[in-house]
MDAnalysis code that builds the backbone (N, CA, C; Angstrom):
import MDAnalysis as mda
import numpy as np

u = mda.Universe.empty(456, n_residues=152, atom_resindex=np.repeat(np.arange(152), 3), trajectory=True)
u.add_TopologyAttr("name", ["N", "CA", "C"] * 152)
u.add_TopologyAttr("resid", np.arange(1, 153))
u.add_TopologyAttr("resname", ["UNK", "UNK", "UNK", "UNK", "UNK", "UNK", "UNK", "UNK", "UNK", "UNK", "UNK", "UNK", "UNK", "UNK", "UNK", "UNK", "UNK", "UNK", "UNK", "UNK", "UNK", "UNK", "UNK", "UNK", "UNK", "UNK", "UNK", "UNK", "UNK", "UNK", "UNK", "UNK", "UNK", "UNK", "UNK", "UNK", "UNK", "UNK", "UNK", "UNK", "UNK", "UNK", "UNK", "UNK", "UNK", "UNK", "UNK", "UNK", "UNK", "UNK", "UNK", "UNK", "UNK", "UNK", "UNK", "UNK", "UNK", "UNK", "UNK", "UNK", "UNK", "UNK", "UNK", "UNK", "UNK", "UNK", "UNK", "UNK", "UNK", "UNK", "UNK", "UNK", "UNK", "UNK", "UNK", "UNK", "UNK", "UNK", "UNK", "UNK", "UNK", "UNK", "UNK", "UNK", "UNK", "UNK", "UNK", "UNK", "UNK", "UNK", "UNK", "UNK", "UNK", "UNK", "UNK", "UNK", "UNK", "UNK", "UNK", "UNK", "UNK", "UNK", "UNK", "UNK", "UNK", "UNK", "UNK", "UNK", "UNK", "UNK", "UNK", "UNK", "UNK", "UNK", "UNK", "UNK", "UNK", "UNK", "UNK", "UNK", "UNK", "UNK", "UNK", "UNK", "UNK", "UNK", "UNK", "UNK", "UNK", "UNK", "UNK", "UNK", "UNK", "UNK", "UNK", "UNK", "UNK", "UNK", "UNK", "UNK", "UNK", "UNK", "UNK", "UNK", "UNK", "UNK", "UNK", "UNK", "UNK", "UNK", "UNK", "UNK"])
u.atoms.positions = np.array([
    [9.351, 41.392, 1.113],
    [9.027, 40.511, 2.223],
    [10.256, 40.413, 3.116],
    [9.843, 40.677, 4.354],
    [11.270, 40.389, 5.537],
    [11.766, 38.725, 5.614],
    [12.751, 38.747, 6.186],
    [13.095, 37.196, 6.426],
    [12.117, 36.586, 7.601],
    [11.803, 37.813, 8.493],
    [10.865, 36.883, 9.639],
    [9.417, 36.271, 8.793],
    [8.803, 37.220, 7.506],
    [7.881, 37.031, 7.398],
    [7.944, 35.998, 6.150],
    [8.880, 35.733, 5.262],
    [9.214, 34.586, 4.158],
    [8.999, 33.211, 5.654],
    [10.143, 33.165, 6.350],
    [10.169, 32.057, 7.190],
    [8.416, 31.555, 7.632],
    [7.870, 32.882, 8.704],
    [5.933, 32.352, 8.863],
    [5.512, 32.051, 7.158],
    [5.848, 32.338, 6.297],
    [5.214, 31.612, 4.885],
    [5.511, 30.571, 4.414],
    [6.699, 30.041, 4.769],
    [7.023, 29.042, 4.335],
    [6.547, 27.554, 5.441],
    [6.178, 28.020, 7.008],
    [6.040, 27.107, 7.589],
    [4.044, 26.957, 7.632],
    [3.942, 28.412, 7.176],
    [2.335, 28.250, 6.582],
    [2.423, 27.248, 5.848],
    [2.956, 27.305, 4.660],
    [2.459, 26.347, 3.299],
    [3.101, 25.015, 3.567],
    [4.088, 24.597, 4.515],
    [4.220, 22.831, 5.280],
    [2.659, 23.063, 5.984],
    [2.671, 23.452, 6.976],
    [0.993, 23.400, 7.281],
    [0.192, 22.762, 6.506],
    [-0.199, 23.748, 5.238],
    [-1.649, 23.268, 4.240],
    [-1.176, 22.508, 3.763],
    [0.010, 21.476, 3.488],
    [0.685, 20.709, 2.523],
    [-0.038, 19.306, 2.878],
    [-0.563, 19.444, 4.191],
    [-0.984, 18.027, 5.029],
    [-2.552, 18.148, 4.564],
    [-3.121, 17.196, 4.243],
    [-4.930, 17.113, 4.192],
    [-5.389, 17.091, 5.587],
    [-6.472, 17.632, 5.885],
    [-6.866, 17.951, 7.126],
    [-8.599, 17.624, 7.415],
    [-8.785, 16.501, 7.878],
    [-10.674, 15.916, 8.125],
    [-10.728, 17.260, 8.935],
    [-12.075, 16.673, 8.822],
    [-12.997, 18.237, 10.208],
    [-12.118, 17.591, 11.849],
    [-12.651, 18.682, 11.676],
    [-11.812, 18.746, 13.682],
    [-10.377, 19.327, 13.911],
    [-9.717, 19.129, 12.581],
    [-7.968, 19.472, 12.366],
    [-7.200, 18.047, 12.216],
    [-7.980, 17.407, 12.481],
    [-6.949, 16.070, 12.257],
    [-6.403, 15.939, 10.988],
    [-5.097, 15.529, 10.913],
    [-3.875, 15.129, 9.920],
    [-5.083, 13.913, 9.015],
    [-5.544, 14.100, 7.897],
    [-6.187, 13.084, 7.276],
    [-4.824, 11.843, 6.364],
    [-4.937, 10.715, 7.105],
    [-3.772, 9.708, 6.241],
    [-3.966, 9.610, 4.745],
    [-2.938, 9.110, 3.675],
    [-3.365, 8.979, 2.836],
    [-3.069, 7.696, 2.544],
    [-3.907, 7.158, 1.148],
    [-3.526, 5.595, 1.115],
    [-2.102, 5.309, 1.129],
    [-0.962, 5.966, 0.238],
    [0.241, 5.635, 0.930],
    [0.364, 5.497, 1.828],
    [0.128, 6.636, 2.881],
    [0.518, 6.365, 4.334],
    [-0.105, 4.820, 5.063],
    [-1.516, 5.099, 4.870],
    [-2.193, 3.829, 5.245],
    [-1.331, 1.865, 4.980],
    [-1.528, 2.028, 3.620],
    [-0.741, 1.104, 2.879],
    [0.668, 0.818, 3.542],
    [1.759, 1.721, 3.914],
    [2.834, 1.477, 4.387],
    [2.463, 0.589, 5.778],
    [1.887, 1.573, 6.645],
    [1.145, 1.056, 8.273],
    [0.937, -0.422, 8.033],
    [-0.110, -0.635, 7.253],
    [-0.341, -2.054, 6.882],
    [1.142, -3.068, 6.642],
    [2.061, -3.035, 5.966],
    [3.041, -3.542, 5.684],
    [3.932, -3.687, 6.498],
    [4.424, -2.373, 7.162],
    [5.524, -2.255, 8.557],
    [5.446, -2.769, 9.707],
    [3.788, -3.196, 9.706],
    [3.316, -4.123, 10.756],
    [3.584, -5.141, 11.002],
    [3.623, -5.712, 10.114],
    [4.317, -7.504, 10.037],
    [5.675, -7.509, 10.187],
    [6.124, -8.912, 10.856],
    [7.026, -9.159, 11.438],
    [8.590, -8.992, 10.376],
    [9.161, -8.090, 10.724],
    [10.715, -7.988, 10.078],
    [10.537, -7.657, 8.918],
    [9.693, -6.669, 8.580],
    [9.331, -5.920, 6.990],
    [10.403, -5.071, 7.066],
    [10.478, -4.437, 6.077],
    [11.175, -3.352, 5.842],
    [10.649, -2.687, 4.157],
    [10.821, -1.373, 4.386],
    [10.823, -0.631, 3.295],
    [12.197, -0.286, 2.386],
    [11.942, -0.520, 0.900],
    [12.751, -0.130, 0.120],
    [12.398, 0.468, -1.374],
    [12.809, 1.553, -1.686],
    [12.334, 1.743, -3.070],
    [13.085, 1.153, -4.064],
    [12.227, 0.773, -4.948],
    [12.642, 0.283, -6.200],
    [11.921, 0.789, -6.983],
    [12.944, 0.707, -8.033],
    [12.013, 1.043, -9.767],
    [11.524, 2.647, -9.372],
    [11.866, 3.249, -8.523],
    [11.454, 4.476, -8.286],
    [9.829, 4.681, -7.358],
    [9.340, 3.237, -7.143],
    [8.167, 3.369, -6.097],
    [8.842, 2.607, -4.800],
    [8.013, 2.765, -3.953],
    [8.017, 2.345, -2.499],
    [8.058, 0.725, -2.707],
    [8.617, -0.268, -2.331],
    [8.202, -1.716, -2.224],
    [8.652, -2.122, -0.370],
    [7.936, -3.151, 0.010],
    [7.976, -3.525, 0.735],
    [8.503, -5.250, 0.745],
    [9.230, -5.797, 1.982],
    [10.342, -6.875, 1.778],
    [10.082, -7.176, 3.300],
    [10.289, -8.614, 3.392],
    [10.905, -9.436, 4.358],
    [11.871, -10.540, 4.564],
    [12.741, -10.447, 4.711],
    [14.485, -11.022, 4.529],
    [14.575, -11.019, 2.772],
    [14.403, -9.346, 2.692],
    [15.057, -9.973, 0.662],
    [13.988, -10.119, 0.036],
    [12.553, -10.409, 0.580],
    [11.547, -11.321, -0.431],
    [11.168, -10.142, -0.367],
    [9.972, -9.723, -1.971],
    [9.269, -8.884, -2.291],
    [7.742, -8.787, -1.951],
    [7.161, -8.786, -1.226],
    [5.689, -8.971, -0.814],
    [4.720, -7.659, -1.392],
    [5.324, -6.294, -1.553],
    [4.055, -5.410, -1.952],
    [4.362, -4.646, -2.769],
    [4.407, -4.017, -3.759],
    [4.936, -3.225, -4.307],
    [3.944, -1.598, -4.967],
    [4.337, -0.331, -4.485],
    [3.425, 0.996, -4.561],
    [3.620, 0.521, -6.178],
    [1.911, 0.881, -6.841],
    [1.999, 1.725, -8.139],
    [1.227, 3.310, -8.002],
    [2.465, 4.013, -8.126],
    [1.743, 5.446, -8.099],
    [1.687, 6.087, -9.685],
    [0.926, 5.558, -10.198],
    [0.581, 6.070, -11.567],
    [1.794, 5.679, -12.652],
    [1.773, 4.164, -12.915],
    [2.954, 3.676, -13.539],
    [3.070, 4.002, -14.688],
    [3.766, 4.650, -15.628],
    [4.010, 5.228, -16.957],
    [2.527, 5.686, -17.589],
    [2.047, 6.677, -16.191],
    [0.818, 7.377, -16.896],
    [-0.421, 6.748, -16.712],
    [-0.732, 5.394, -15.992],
    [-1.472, 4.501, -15.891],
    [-2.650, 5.967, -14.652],
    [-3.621, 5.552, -14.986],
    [-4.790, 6.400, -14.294],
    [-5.177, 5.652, -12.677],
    [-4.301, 5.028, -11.906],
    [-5.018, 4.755, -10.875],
    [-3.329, 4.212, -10.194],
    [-3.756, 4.386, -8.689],
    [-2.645, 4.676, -7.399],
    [-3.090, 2.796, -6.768],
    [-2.098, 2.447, -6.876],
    [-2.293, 0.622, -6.690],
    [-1.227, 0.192, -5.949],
    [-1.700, -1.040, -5.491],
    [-0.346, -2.162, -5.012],
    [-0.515, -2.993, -5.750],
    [0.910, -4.080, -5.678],
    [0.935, -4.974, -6.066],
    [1.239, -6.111, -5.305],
    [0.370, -7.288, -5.642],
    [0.604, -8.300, -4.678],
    [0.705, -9.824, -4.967],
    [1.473, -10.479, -4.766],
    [1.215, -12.174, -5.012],
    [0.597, -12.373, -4.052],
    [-0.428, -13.096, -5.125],
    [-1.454, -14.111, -4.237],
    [-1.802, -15.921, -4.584],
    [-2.232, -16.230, -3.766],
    [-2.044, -17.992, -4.350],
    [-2.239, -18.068, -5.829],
    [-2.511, -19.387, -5.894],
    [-2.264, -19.554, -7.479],
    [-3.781, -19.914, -7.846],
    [-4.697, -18.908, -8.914],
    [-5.761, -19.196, -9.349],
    [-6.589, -17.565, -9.428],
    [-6.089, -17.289, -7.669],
    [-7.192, -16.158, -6.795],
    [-7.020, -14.840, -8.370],
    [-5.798, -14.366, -8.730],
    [-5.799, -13.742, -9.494],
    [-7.098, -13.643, -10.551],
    [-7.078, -14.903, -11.424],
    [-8.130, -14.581, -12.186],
    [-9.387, -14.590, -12.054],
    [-10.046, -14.904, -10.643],
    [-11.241, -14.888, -10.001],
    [-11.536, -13.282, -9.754],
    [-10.700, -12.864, -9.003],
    [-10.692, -11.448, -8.316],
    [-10.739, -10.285, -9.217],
    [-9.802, -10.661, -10.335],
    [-10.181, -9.460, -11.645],
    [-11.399, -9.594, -12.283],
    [-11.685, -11.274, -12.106],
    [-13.331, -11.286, -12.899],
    [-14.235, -10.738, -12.087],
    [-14.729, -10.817, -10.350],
    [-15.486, -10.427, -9.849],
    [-15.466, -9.129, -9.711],
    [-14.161, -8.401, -9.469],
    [-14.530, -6.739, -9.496],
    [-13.373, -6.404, -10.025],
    [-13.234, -6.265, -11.771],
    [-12.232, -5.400, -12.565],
    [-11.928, -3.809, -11.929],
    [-12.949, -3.420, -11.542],
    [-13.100, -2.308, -11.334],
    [-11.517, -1.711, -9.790],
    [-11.712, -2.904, -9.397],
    [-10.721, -2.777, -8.221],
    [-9.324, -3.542, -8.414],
    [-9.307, -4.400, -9.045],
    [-8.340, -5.646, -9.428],
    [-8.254, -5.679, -10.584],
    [-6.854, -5.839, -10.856],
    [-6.323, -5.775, -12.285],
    [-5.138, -6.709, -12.658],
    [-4.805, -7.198, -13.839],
    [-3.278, -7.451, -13.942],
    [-2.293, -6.607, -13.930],
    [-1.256, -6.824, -13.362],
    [-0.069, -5.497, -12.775],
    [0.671, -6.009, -14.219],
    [1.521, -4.513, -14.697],
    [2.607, -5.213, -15.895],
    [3.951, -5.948, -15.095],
    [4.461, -6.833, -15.901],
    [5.811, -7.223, -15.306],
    [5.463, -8.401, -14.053],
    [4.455, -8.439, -13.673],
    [4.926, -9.577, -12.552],
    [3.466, -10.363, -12.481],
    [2.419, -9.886, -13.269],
    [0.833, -10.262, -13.393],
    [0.631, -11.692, -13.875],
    [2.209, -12.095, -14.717],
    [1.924, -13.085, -15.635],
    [2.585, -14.415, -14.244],
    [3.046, -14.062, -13.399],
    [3.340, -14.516, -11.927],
    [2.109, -14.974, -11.254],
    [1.902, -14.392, -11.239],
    [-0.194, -14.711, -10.256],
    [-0.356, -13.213, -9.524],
    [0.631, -12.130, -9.500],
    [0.506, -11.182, -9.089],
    [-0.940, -10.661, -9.666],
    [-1.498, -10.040, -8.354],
    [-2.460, -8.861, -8.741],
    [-2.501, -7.294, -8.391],
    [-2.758, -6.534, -9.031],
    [-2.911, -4.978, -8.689],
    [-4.412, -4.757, -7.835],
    [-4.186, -4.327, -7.081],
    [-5.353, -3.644, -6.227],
    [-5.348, -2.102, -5.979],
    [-6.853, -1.587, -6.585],
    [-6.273, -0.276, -6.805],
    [-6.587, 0.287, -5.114],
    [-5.932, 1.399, -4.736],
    [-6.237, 1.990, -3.361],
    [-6.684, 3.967, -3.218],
    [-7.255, 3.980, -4.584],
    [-7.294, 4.933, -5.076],
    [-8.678, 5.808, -4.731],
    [-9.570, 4.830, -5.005],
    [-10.777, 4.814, -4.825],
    [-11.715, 4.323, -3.861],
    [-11.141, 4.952, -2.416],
    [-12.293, 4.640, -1.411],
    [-12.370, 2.922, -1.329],
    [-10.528, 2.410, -1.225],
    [-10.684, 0.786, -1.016],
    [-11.432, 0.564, 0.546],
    [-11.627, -0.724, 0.490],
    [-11.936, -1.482, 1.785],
    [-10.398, -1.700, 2.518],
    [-9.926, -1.001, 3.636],
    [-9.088, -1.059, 3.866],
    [-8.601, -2.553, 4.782],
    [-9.924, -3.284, 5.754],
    [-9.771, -4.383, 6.023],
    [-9.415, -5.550, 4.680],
    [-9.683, -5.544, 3.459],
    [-9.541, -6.302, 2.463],
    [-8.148, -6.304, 2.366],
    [-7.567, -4.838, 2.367],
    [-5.865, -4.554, 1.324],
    [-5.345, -5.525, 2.558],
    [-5.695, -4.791, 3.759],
    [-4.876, -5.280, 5.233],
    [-4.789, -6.934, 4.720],
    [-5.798, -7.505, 4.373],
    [-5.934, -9.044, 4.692],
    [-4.943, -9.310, 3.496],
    [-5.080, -8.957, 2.413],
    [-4.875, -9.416, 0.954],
    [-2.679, -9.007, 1.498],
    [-2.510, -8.082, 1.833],
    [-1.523, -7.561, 1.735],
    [-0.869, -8.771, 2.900],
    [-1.240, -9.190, 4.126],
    [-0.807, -10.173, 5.030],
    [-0.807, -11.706, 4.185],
    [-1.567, -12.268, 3.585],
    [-1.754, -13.312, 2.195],
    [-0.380, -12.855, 1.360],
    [-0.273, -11.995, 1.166],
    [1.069, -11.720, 0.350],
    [2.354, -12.420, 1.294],
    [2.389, -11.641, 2.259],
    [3.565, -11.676, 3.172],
    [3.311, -13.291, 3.538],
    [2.940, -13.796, 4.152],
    [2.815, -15.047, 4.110],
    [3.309, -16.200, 2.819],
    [3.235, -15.679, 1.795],
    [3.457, -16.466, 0.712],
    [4.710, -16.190, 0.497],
    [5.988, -14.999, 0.766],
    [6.907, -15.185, 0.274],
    [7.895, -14.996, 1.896],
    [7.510, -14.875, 2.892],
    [7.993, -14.797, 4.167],
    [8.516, -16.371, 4.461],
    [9.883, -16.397, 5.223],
    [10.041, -18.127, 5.803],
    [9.069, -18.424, 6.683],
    [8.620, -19.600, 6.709],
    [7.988, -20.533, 7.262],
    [7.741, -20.027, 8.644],
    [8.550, -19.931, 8.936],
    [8.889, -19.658, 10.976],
    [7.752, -18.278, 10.921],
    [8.147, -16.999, 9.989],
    [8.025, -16.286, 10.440],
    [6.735, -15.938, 9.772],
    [6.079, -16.166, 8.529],
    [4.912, -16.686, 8.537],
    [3.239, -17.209, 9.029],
    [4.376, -17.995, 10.079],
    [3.417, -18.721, 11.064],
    [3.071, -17.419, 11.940],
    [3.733, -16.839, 12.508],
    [3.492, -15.872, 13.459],
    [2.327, -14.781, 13.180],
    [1.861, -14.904, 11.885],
    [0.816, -13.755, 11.590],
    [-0.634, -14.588, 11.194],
    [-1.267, -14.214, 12.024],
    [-2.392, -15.024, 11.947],
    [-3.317, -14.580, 11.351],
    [-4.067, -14.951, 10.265],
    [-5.414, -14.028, 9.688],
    [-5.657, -12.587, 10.374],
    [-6.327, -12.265, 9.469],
    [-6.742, -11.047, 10.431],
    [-6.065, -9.833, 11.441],
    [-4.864, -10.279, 11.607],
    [-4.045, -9.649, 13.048],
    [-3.926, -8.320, 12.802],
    [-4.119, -7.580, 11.227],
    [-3.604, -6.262, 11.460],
    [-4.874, -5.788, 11.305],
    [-5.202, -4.848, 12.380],
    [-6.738, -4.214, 12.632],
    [-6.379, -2.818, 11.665],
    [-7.162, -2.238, 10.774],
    [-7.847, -1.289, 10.004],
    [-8.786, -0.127, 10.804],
    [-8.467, 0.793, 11.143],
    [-9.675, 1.894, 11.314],
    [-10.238, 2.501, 10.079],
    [-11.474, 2.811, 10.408],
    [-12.202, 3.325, 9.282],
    [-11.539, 5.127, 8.893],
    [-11.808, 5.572, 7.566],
    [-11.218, 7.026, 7.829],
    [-10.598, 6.770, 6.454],
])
């Protein structure tokens, strides 16, 4: 193989590396999605920990990626939510909601994003997070609902 033609192979296979809907469009993936959701709110920032993606606002922990935690079968976040919602939400749909290890016994819940989630739900559930550990001031500034979801 020449060097001109290794180089067109190698920028072939970045090409197919991307998922692609009909038409050619770049298809997002729930990571990607999931981040969008988070970076949106006011003075987030991304940081990895523990070797996944987490998301923060001044220091506080609001979301945290599980991408298949020590072998665990499903691609999740993690989220604090008020105090109670946890054990309602795993009872009404286990199937989507779970206890996360390490922070579940908190009121944290896992939401899996693996499986064709409702992406208006994570959006809402994930802003409920940020709100609960965000200051006051900045808090206030995100109002239900504010981060809009496209379907896809």
């Amino acid at each position: 193989m020449t060097p001109r033609s290794k180089a067109a192979s190698r920028r072939s296979n970045r090409r197919s590396a991307t998922p692609r809907r009909a038409g050619g469009r770049s298809a997002r993936t729930p990571v990607d999605r999931l981040r969008a959701i988070c970076l949106a709110l006011p003075e987030a920032m991304e940081k990895v920990a523990w070797g996944e993606p987490t998301w923060r606002v001044r220091g506080r922990l609001f979301a945290q990626l599980d991408d298949h935690h020590h072998g665990a079968d499903y691609l999740a976040v993690w989220l604090p939510v008020p105090l109670g919602e946890q054990e309602a939400m795993i009872f009404t749909d286990p199937e989507r909601f779970f206890r996360p290890p390490y922070v579940g016994h908190r009121g944290w819940v896992g939401v899996r994003i693996d499986r064709r989630p409702d992406w208006t739900v994570v959006a809402r559930l994930v802003e409920q997070a940020y709100q609960l550990v965000a200051p006051p001031r900045l808090a206030e500034t995100v109002k239900p609902g504010v981060l809009r979801t496209r379907r896809g």
